[in-house]
C-alpha positions as CSV (number, residue, x, y, z in Angstrom):
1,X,0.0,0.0,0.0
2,X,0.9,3.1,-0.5
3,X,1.9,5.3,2.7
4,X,0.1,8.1,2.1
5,X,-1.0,10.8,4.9
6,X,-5.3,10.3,5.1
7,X,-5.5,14.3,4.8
8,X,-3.5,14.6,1.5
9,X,-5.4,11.9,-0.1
10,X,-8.6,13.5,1.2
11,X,-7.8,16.7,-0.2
12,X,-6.3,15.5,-3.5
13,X,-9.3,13.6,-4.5
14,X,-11.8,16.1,-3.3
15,X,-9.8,18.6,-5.7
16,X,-9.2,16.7,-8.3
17,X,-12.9,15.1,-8.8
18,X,-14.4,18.0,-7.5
19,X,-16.5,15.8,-4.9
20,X,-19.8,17.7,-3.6
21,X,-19.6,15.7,-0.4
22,X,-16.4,14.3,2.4
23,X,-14.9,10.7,1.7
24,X,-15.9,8.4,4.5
25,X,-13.7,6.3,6.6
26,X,-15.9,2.7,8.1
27,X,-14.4,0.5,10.3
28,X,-16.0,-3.0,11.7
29,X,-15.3,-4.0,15.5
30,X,-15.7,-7.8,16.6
31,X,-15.9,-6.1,20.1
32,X,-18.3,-2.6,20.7
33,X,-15.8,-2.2,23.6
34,X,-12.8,-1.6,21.2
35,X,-15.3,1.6,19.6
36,X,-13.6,5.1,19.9
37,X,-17.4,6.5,20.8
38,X,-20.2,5.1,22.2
39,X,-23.6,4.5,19.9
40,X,-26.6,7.6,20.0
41,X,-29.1,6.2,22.2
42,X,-31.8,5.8,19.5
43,X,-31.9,3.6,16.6
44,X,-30.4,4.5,13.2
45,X,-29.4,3.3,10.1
46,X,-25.8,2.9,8.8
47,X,-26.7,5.1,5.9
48,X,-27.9,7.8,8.4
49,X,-24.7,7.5,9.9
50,X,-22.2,7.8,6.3
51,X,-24.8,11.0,5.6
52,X,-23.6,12.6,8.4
53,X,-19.6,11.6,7.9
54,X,-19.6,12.8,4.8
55,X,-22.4,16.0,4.9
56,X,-21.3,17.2,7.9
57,X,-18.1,15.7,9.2
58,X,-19.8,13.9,12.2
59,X,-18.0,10.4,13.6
60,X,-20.6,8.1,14.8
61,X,-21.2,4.6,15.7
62,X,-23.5,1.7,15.6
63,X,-24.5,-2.0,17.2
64,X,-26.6,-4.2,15.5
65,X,-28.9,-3.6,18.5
66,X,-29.4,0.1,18.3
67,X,-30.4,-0.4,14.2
68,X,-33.4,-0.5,12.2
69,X,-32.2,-1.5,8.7
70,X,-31.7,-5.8,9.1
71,X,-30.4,-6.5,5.3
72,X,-27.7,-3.7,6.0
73,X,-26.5,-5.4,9.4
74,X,-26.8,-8.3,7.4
75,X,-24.4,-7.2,4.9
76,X,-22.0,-5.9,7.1
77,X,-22.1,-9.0,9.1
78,X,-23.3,-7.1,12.1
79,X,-26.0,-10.2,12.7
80,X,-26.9,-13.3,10.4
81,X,-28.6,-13.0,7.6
82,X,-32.6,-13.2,8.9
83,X,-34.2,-16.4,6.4
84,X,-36.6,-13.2,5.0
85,X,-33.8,-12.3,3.2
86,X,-31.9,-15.7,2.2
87,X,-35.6,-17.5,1.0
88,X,-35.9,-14.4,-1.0
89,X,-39.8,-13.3,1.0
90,X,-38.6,-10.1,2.2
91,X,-38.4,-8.8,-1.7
92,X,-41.6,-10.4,-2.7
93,X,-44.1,-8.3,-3.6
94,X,-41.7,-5.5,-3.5
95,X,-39.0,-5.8,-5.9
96,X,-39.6,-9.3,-7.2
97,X,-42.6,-11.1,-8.7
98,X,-42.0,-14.5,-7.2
99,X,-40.2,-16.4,-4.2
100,X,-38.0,-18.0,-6.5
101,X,-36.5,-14.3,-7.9
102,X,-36.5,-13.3,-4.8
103,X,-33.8,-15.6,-3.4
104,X,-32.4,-14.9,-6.4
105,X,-32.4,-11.3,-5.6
106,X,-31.1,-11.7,-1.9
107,X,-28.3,-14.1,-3.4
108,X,-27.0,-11.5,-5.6
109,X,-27.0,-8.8,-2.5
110,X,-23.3,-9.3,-0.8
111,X,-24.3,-10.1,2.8
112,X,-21.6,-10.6,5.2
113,X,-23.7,-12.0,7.4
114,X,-24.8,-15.1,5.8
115,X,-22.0,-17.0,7.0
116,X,-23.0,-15.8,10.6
117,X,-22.5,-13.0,12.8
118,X,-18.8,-11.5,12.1
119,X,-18.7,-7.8,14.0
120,X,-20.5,-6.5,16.6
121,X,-19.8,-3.0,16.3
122,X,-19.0,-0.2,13.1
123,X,-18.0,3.1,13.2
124,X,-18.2,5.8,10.4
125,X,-16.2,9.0,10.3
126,X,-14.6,11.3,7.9
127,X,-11.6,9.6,7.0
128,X,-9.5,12.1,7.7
129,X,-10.2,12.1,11.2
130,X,-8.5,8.4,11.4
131,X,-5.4,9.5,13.4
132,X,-4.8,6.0,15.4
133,X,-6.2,3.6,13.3
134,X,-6.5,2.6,10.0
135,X,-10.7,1.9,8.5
136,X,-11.3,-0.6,6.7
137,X,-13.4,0.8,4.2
138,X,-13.8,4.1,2.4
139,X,-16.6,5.2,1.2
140,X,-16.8,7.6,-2.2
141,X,-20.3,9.2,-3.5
142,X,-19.9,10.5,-7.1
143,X,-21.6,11.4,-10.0
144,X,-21.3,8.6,-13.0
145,X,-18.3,11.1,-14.8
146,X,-16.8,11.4,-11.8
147,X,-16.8,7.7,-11.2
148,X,-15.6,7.0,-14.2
149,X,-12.5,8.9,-13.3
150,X,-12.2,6.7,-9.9
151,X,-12.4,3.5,-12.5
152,X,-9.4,4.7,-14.6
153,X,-7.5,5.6,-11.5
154,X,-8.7,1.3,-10.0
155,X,-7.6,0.1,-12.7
156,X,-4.6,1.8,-14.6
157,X,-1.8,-0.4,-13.3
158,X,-3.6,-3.8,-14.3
159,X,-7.0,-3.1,-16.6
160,X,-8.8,-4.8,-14.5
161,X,-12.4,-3.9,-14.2
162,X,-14.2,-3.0,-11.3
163,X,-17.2,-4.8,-9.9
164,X,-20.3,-3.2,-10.3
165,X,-23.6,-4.1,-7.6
166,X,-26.6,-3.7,-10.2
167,X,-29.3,-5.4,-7.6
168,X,-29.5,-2.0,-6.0
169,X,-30.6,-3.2,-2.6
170,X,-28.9,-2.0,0.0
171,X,-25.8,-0.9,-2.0
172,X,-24.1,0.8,0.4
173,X,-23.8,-2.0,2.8
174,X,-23.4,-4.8,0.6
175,X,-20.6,-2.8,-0.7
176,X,-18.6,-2.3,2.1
177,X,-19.5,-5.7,3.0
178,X,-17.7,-6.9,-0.3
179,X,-15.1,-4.4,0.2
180,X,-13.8,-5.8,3.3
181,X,-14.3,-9.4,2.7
182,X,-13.1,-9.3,-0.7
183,X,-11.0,-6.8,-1.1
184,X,-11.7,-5.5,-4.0
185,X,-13.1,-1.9,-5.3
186,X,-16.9,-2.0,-6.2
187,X,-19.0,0.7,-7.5
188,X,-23.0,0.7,-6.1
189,X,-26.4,2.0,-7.3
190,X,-27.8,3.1,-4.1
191,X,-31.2,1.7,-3.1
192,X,-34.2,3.2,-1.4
193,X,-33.7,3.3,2.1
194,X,-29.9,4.7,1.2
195,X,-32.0,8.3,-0.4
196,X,-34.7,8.2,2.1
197,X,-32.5,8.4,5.1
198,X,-29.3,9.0,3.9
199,X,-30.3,12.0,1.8
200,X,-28.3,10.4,-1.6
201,X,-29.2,12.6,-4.4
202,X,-30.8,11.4,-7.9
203,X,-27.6,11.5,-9.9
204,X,-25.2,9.8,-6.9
205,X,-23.3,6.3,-7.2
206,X,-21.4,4.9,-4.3
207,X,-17.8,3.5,-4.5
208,X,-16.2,1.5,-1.7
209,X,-12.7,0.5,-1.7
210,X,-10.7,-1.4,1.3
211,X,-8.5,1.4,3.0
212,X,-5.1,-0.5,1.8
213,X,-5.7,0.2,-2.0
214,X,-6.6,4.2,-1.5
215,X,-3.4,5.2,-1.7
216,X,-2.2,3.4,-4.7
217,X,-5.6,4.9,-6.3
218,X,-4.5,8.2,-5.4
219,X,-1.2,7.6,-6.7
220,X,-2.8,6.3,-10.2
221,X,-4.9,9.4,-10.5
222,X,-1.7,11.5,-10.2
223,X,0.0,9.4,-12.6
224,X,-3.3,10.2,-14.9
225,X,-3.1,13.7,-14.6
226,X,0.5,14.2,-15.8
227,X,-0.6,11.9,-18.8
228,X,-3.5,13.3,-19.7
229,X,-4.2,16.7,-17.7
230,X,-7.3,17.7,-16.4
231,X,-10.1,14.6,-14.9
232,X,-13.1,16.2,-14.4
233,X,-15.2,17.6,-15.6
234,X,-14.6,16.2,-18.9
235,X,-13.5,19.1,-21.2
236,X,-16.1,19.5,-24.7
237,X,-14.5,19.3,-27.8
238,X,-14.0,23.1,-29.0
239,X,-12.5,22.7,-32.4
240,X,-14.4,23.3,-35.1
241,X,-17.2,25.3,-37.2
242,X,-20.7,25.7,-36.0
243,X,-23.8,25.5,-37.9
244,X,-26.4,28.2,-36.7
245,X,-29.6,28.6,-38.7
246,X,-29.4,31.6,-41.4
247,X,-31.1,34.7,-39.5
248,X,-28.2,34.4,-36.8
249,X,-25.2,33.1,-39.3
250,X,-22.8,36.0,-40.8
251,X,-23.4,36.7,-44.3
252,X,-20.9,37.8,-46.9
253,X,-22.5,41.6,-46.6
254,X,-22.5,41.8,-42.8
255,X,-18.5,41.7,-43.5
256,X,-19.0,44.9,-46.2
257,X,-17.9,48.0,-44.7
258,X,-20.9,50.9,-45.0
């Protein structure tokens, strides 16, 4: 990995991709003893919490038993997976037409806790703010141009591509599921629950990376920019002769002197 200082990597993306909102650190506890702050005293949901990381800079935590949202504690391994979700029920009716495409559905959704309980415990905070420890995660929200960017800068050493979620059910969570477990990069289309209480606007993606490859992405994207120059926004294409219709085109006797 590449030792780079959480603050300059912060502050180099942020300038570089222009990002509207703050790049989110997450890291999973098997213990809620080891957290650096205790949980709010009222139920939330881990989207809640990443809205408020990255909107307003806020560190917060959360136990399985002070949440609201079960398929995102089950994809962050924060409890096993309910059987609502691994039968496939839970999306009848909603998203699917059938039990059948439902399991289907619920396969295809990266849940951590399907194997079991793994963590008791996450905390979310602007990455930045990681002084001590390293997260696990970090979390990215972009537009699809800027996201493209974060692609080129994934995979310019090895063209590899990155993994896209296209369920779009609790993207957010079954990405930084897959992010840990796998870890790999993965770009997510967020789901309902992630713009109802998370505040995730109509033209947002999410990207998740483990913490250990940020800094050779940053790296890459620096790499980019002395090969190619500016990332975003994409630059149009200036170079050449308009076609205006006639009442507005010059015409040989506009050019005549009077």
């Amino acid at each position: 990995m590449a030792d780079l200082d959480k603050s300059l990597m912060v502050k180099r993306l942020t300038e570089v991709l222009h990002l509207d909102t703050g790049i989110v650190g997450i890291k999973l506890y098997r213990d809620r003893k080891d957290l650096p702050r205790r949980p709010y005293h009222w139920k939330v949901n881990i989207c809640q919490l990443v809205s408020a990381a990255r909107y307003q800079g806020k560190a917060s935590s959360g136990t399985p038993d002070l949440m609201v949202c079960a398929i995102g504690a089950a994809c962050t391994g924060l409890i096993k997976t309910p059987e609502r979700f691994t039968s496939g029920k839970a999306a009848l009716g909603r998203y699917v037409a059938d039990v059948e495409a439902g399991r289907r559905f619920m396969a295809n959704t990266y849940k951590l806790g399907d194997n079991g309980k793994v963590y008791d415990a996450i905390y979310i905070a602007p990455l930045e703010s990681y002084k001590t420890e390293d997260p696990d995660a970090v979390v990215i929200y972009a537009n699809p141009a800027q996201m493209m960017r974060l692609i080129h800068c994934c995979l310019h050493e090895t063209g590899e591509p990155v993994k896209a979620d296209t369920v779009a059910e609790a993207a957010l969570c079954s990405s930084i599921g897959f992010a840990v477990k796998e870890q790999k990069p993965i770009i997510g289309f967020p789901c309902g629950g992630d713009r109802t209480f998370g505040g995730t606007q109509k033209d947002e993606l999410v990207f998740v990376t483990p913490y250990n490859m940020l800094g050779t992405l940053v790296e890459n994207m620096e790499s980019l920019l002395m090969s190619t120059g500016q990332l975003y926004p994409v630059a149009p294409f200036n170079n050449f002769t308009p076609v205006m219709v006639q009442s507005y085109t010059m015409q040989p006797e506009d050019l005549e002197e009077k």
